[in-house]
N, C-alpha and C positions, 0 to 999 in steps of 0.2 A: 315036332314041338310047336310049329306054325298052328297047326288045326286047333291047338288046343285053347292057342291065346285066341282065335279069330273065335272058336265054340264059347269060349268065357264072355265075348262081349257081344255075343249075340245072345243070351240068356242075359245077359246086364240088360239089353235091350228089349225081349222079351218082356221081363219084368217091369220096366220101366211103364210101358205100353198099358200094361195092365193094370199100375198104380194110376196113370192118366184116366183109363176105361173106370175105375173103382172111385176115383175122384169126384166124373163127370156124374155117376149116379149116388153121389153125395155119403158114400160109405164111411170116408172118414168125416165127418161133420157130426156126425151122431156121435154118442156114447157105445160105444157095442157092449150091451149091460147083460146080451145073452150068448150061448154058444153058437145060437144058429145066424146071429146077425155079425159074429166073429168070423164063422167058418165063412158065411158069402164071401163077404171080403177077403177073406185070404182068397179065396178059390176064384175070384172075380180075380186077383192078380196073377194067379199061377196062370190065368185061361190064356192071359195075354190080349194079342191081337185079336184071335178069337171070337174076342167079345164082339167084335165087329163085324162079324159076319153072323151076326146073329144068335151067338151063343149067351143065355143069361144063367151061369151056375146060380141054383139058388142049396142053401144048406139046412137041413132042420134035422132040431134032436131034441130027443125028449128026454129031462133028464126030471131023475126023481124026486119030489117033495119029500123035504123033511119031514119025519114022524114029531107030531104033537105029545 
């Protein structure tokens, strides 16, 4: 039952890491008006510490134009 609360707040902490890393390259300060500047940012938080060793997830998708 121990592992499980110490595994909870090391992913608490994880996460945290990765909002700081998502922060410092201004992802939340923008609008994210698309999916692929949605997806960085989630994926820039999941990377975590990661990002500091030089990981930059980046995300693109293409999605379809409405028919006229």
């Amino acid at each position: 039952m121990r592992s499980g609360s110490i595994g909870g707040i090391l992913l608490v902490i994880w996460l945290i890491i990765g909002a700081i890393a998502a922060g410092q390259r201004g992802y939340f300060n923008d609008s994210n008006d698309n999916c692929a500047e949605a997806g960085t940012t989630i994926v820039t938080v999941i990377a975590g510490p990661l990002n500091y060793v030089g990981l930059n997830p980046k995300i693109e998708c293409d999605v379809p134009e409405p028919s006229e």
